[in-house]
N, C-alpha and C positions, 0 to 999 in steps of 0.2 A: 504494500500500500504506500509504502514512501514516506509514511511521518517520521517526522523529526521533531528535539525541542526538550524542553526543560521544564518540568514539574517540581514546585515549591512547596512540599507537605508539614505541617502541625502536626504530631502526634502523640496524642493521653496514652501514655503506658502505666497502667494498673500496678499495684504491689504485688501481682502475682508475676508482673512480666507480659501480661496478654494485651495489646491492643484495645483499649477502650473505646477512642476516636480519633475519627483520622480530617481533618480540615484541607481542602485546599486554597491554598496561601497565594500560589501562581500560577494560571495555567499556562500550557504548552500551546496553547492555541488548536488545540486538536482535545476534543471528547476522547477519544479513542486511547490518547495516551494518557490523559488525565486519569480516567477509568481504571486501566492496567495498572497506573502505579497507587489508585488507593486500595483497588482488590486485592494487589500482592502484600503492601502491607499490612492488608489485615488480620493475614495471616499469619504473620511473624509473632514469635516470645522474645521478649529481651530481657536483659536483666536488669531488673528494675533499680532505680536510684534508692539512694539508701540516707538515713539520718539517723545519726546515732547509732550505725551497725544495722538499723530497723528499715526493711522496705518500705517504701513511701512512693505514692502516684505520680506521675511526672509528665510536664509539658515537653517534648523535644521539638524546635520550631528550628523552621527552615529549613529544613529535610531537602536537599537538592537529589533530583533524581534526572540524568541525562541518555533519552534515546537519540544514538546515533548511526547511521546507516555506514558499516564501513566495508572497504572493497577486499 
């Protein structure tokens, strides 16, 4: 299909690590890719940020995510 372009994601990671919510911040000018890069994060675990040794829910902002078409 030929898109290209750059997706700017927000993302609420829970104290378990799981994906709570996913914001877009920037799109790519394209649905298509904005799409794939919030469905792929949603599936993601991370490890959650911590205070006091104790997991705690966290804003990750500006999540740069780059499709590029290469040869």
């Amino acid at each position: 299909m030929g898109d290209q372009g750059e997706v700017r994601l927000d993302i609420h990671v829970g104290a378990d690590g799981s994906v709570l919510e996913v914001r877009l911040r920037k799109s790519s000018g394209s649905q298509l890719l904005d799409r794939t890069a919030i469905d792929t994060v949603k599936k993601w675990r991370f490890r959650p940020a911590t205070v006091d040794g104790r997991p705690v829910p966290e804003w990750y902002q500006d999540w740069k995510w780059v499709f590029k078409l290469e040869n």
